[in-house]
Biopython code that builds the backbone (N, CA, C, O; Angstrom):
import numpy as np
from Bio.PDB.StructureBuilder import StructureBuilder

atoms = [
    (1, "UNK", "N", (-9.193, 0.506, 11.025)),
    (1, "UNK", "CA", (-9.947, 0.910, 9.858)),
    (1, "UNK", "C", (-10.282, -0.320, 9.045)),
    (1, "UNK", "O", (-9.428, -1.207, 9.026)),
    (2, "UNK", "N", (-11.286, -0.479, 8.441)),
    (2, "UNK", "CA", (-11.585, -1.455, 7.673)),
    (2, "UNK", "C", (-12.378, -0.607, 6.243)),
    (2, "UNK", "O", (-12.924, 0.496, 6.267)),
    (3, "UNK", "N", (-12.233, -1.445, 5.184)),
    (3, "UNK", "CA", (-12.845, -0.681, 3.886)),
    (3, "UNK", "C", (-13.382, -2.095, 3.461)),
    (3, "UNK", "O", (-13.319, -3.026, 4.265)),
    (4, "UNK", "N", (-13.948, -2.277, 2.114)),
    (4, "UNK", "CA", (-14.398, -3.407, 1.150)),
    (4, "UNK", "C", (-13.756, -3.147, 0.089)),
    (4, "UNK", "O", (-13.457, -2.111, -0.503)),
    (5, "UNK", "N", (-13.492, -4.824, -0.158)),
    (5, "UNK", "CA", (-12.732, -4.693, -1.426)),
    (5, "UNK", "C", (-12.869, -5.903, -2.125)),
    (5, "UNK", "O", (-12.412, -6.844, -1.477)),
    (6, "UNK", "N", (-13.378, -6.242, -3.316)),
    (6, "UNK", "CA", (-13.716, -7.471, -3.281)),
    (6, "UNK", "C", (-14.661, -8.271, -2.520)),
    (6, "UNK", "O", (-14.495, -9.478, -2.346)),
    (7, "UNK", "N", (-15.522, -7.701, -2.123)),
    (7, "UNK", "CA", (-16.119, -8.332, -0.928)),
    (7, "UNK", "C", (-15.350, -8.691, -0.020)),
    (7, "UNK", "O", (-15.644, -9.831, 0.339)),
    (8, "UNK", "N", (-14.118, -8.080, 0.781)),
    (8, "UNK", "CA", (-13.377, -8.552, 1.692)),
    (8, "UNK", "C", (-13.052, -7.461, 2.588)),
    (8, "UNK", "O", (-12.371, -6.518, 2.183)),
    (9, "UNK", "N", (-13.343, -7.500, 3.383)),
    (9, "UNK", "CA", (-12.832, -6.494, 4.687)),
    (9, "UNK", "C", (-11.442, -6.399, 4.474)),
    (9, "UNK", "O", (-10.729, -7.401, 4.411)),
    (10, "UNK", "N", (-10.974, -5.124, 4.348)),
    (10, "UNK", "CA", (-9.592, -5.194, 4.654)),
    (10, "UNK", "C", (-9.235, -3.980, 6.346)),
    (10, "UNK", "O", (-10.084, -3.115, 6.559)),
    (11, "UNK", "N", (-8.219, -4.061, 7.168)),
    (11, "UNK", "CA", (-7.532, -3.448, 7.808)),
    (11, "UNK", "C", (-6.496, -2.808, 7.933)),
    (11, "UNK", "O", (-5.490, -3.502, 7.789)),
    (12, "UNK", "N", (-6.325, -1.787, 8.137)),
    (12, "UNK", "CA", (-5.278, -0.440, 7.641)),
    (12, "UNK", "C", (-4.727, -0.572, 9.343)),
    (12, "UNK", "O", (-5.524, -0.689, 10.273)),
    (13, "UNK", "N", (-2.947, -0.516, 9.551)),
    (13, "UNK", "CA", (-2.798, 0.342, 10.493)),
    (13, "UNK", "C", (-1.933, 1.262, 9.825)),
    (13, "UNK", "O", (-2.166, 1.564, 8.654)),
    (14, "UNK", "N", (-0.720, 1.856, 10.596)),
    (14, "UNK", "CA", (0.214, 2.595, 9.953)),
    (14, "UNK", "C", (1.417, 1.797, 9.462)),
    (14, "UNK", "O", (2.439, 2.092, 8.843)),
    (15, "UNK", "N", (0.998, 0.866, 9.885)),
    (15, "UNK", "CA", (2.049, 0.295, 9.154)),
    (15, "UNK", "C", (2.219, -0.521, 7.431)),
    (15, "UNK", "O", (3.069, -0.743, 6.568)),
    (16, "UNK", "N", (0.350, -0.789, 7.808)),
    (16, "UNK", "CA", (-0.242, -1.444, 6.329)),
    (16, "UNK", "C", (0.212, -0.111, 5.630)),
    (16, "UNK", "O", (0.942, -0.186, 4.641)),
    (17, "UNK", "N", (-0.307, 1.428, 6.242)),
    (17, "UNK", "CA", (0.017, 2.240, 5.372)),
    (17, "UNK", "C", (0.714, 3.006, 4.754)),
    (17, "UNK", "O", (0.559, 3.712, 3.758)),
    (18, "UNK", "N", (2.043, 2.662, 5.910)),
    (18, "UNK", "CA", (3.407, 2.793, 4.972)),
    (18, "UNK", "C", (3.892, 1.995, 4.470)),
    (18, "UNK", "O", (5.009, 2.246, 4.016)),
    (19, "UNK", "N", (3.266, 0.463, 4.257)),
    (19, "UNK", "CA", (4.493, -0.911, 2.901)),
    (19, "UNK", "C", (3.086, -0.289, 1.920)),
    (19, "UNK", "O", (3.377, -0.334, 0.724)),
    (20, "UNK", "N", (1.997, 0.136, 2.113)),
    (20, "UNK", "CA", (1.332, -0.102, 0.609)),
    (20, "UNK", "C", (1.700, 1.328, -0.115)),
    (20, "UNK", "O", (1.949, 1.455, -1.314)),
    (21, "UNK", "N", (1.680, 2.365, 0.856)),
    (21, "UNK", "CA", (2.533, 3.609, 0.019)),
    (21, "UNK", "C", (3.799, 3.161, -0.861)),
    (21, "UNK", "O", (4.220, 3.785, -1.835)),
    (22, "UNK", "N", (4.248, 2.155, -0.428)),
    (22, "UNK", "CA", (5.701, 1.779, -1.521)),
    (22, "UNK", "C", (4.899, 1.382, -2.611)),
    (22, "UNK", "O", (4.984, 2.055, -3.638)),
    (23, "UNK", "N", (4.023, 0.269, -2.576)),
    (23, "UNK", "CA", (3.349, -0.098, -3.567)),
    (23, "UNK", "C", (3.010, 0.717, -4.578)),
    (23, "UNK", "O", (3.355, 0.785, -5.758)),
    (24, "UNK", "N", (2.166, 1.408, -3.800)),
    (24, "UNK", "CA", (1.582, 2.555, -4.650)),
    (24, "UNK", "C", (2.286, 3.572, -5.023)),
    (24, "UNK", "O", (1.622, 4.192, -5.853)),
    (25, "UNK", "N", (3.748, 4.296, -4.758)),
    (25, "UNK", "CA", (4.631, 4.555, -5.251)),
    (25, "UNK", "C", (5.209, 3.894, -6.447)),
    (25, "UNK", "O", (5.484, 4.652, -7.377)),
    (26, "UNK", "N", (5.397, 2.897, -6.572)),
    (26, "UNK", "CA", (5.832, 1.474, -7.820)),
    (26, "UNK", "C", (5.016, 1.423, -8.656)),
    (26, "UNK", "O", (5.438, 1.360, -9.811)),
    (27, "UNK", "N", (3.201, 1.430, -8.386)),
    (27, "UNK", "CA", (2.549, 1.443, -9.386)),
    (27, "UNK", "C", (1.878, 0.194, -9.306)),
    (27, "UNK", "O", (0.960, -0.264, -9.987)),
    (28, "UNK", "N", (2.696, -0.405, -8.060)),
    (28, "UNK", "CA", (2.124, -2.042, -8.137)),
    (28, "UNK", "C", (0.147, -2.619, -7.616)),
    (28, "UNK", "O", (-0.361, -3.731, -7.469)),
    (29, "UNK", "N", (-0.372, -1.290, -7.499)),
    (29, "UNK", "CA", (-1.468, -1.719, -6.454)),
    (29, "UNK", "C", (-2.789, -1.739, -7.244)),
    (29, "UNK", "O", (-3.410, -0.677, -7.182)),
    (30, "UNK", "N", (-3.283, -2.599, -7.885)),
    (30, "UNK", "CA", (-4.389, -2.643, -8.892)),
    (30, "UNK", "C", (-5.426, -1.845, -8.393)),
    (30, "UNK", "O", (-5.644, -1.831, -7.181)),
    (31, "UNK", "N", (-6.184, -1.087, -9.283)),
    (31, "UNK", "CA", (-7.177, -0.180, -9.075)),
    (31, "UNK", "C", (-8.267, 0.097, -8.014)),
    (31, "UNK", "O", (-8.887, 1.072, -7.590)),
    (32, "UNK", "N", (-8.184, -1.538, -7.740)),
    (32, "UNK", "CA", (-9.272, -1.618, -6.417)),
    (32, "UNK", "C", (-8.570, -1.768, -4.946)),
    (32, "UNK", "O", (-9.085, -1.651, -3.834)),
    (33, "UNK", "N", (-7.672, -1.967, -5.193)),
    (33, "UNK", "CA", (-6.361, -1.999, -4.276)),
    (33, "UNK", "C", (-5.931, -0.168, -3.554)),
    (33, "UNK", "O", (-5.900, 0.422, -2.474)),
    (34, "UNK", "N", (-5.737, 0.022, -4.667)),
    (34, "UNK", "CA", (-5.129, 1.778, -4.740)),
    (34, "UNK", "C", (-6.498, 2.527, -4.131)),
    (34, "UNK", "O", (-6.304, 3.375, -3.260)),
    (35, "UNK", "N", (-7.918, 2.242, -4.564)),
    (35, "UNK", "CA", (-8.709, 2.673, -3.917)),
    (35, "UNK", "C", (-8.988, 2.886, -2.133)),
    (35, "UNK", "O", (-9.348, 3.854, -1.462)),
    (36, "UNK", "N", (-8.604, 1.396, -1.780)),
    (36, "UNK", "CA", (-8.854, 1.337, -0.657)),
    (36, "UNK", "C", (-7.683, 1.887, 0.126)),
    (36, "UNK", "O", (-7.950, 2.187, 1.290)),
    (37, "UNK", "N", (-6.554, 2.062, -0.239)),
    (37, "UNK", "CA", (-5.409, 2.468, 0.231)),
    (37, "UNK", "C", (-5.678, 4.308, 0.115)),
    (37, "UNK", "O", (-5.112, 5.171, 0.785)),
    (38, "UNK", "N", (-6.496, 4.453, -0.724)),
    (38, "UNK", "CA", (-6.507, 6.002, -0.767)),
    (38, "UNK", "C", (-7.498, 6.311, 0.111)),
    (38, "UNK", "O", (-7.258, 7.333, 0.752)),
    (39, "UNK", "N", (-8.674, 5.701, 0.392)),
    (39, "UNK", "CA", (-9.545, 5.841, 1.235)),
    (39, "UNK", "C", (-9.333, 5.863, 2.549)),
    (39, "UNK", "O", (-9.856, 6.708, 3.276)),
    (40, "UNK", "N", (-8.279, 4.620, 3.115)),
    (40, "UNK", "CA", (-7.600, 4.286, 4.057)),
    (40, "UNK", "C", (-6.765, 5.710, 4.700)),
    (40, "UNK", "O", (-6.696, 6.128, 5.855)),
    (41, "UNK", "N", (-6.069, 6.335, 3.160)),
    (41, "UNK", "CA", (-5.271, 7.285, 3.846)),
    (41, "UNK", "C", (-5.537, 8.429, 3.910)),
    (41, "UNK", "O", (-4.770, 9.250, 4.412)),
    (42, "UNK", "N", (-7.027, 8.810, 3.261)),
    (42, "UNK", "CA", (-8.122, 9.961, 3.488)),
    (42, "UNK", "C", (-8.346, 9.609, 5.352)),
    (42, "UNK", "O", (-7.963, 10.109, 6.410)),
    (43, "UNK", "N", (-8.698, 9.130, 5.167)),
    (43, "UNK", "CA", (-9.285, 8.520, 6.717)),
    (43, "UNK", "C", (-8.320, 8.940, 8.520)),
    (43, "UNK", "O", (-8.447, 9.161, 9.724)),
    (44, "UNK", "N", (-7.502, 8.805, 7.498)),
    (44, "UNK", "CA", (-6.088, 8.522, 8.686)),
    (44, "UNK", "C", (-5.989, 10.551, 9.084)),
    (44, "UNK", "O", (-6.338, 11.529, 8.423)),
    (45, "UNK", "N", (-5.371, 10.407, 10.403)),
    (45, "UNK", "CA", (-5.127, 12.034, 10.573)),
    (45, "UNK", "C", (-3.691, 12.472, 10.070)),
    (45, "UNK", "O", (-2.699, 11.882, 9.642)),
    (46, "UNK", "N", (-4.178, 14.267, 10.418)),
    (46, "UNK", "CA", (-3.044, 14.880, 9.089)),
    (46, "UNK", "C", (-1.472, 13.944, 9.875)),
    (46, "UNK", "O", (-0.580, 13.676, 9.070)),
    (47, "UNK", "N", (-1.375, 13.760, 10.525)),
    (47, "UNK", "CA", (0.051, 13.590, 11.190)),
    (47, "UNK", "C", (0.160, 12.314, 10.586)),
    (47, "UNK", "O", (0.963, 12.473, 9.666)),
    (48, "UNK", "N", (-0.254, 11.001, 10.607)),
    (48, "UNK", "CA", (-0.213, 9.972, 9.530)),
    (48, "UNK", "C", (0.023, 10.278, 7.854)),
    (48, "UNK", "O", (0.971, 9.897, 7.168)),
    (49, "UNK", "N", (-0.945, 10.945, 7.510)),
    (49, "UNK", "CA", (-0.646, 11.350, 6.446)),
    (49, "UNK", "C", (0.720, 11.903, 5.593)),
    (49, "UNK", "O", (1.164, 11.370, 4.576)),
    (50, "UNK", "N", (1.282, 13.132, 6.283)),
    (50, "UNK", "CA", (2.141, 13.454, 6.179)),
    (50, "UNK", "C", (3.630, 12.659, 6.014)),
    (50, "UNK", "O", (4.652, 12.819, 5.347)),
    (51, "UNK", "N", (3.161, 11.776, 6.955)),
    (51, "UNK", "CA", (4.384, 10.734, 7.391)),
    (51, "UNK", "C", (4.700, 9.469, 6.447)),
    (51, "UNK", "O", (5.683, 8.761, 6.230)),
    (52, "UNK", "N", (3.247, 9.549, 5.953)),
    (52, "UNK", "CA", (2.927, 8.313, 4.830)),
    (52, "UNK", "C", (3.886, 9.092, 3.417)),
    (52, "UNK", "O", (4.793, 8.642, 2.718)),
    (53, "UNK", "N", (3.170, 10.445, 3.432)),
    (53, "UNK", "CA", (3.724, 11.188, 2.006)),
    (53, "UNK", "C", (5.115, 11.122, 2.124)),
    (53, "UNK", "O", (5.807, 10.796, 1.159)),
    (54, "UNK", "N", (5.602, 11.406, 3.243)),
    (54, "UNK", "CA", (6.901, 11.772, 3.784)),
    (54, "UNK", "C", (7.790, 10.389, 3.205)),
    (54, "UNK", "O", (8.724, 10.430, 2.405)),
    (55, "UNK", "N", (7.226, 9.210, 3.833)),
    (55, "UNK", "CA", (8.160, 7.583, 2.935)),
    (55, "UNK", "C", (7.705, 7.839, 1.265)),
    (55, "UNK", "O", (8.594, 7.419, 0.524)),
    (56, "UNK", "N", (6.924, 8.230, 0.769)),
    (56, "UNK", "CA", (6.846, 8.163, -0.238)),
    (56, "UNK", "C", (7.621, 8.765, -1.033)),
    (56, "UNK", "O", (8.346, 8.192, -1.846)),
    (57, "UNK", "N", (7.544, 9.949, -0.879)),
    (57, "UNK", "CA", (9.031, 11.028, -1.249)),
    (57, "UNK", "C", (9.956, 9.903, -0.881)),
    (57, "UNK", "O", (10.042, 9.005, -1.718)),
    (58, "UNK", "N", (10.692, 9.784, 0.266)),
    (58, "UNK", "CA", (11.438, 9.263, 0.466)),
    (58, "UNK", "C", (12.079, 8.032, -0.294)),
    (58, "UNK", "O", (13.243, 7.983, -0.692)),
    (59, "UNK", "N", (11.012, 6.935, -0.440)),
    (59, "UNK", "CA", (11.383, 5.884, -1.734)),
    (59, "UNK", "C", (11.051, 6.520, -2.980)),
    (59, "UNK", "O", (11.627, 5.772, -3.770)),
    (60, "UNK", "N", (10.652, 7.165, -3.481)),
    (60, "UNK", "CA", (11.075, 7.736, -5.318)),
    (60, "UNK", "C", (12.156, 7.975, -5.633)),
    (60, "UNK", "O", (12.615, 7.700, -6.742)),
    (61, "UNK", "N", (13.173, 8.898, -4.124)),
    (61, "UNK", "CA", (13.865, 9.389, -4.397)),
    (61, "UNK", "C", (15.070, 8.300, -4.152)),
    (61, "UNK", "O", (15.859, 8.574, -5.057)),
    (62, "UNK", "N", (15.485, 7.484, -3.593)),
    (62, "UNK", "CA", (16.349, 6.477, -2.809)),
    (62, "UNK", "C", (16.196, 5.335, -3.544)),
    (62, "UNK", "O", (17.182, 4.705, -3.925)),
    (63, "UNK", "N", (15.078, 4.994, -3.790)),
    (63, "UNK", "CA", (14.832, 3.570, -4.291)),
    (63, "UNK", "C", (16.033, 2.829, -4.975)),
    (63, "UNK", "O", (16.781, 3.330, -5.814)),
    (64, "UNK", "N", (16.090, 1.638, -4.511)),
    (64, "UNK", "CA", (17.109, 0.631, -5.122)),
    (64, "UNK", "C", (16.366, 0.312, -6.744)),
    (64, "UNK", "O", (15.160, 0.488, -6.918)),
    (65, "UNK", "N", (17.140, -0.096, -7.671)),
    (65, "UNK", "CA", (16.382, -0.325, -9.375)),
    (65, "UNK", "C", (15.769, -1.477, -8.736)),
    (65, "UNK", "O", (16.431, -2.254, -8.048)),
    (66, "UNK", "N", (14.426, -1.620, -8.960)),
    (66, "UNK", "CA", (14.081, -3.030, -9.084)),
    (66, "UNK", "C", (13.754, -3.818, -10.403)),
    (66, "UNK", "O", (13.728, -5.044, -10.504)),
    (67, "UNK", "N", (13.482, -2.796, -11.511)),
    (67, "UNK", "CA", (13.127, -2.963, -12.460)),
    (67, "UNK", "C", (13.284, -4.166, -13.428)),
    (67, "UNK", "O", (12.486, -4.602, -14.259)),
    (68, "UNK", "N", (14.601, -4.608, -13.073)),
    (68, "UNK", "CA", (14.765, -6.114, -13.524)),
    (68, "UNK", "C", (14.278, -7.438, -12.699)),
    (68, "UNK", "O", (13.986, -8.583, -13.046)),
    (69, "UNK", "N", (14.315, -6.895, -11.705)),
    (69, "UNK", "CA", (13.492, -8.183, -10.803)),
    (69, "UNK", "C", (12.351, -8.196, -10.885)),
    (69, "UNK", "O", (11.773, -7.114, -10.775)),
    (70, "UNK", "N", (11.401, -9.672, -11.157)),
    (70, "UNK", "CA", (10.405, -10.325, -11.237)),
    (70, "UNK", "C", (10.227, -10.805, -9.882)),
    (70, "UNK", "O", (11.187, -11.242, -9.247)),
    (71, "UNK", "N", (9.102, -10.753, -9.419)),
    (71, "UNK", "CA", (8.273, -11.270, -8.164)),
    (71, "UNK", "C", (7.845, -12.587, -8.417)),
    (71, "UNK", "O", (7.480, -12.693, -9.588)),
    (72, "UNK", "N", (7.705, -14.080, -7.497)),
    (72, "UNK", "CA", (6.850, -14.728, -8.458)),
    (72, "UNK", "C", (5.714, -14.357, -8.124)),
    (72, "UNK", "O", (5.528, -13.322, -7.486)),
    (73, "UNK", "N", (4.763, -15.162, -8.513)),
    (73, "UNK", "CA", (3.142, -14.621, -9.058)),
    (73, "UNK", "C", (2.570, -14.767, -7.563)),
    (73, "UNK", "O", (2.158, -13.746, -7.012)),
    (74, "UNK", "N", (2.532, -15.893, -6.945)),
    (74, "UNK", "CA", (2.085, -16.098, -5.539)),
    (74, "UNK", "C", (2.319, -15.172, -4.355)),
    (74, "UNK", "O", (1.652, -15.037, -3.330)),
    (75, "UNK", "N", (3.986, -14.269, -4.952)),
    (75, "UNK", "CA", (4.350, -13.531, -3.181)),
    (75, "UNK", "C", (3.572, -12.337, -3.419)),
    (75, "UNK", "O", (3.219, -11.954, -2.304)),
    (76, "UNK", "N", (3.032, -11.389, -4.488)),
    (76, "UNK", "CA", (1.707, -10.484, -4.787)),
    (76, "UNK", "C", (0.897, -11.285, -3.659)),
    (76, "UNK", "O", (1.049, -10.987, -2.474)),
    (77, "UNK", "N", (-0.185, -12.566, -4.162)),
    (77, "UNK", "CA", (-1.053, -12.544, -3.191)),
    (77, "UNK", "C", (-0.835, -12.953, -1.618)),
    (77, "UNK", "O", (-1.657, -12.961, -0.701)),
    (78, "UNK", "N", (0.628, -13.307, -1.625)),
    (78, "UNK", "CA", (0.457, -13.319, -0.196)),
    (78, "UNK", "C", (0.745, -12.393, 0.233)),
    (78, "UNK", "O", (0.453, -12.762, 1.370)),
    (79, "UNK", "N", (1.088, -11.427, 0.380)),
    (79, "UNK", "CA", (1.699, -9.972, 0.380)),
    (79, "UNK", "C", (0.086, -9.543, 1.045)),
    (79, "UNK", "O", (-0.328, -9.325, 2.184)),
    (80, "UNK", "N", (-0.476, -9.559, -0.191)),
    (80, "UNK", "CA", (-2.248, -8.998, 0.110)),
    (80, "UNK", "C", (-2.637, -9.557, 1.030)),
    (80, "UNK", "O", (-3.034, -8.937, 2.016)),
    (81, "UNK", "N", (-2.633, -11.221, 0.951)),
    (81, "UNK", "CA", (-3.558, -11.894, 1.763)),
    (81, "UNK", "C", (-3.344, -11.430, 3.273)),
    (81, "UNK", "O", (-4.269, -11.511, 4.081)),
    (82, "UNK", "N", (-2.080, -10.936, 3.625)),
    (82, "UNK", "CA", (-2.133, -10.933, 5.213)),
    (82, "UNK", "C", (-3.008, -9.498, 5.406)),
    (82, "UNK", "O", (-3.274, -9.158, 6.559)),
    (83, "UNK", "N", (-3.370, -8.818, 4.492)),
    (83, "UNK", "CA", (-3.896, -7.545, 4.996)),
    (83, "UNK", "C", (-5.600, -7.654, 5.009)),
    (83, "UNK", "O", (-6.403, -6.795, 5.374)),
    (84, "UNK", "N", (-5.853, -8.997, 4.490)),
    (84, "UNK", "CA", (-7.450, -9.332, 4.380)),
    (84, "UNK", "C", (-7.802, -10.198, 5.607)),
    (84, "UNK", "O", (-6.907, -10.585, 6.357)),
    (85, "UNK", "N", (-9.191, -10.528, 5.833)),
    (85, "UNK", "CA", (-9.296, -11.138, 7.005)),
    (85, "UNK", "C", (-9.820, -12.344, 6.844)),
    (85, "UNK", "O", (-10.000, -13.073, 7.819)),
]
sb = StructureBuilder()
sb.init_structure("model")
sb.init_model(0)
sb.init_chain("A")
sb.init_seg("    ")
for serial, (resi, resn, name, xyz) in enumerate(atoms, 1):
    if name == "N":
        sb.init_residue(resn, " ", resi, " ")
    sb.init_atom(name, np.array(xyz, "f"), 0.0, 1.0, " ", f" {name:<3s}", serial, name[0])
structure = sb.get_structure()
């Protein structure tokens, strides 16, 4: 799958689309980000889907606190960058 984002091709497998469901669980995935991830997971069939919702439940409910930990600023874009081409 590929979407635009930024002017950048991005690529979805199932696996992009279960670490960015954490994301997007966290809240961490900026608007144009969250778009393509929702589009991505419109796209995908019901059995993906499910499975995606399924980790998601899964980390709300389990999640370790991260809340005090800070990321530095760079591992965000490299995080992204491997999912762009």
């Amino acid at each position: 799958m590929s979407f635009k984002m930024n002017s950048t091709t991005m690529h979805f497998d199932i696996h992009d689309l279960l670490e960015l469901s954490i994301l997007d669980v966290e809240g961490y995935l900026e608007p144009d980000e969250r778009d393509a991830f929702e589009q991505a997971f419109a796209s995908a069939s019901p059995a993906i889907q499910a499975q995606v919702r399924r980790e998601q439940t899964r980390w709300s409910t389990t999640k370790p606190d991260m809340t005090d930990v800070e990321a530095p600023a760079h591992l965000r874009a490299r995080v992204l960058a491997m999912f762009r081409e």
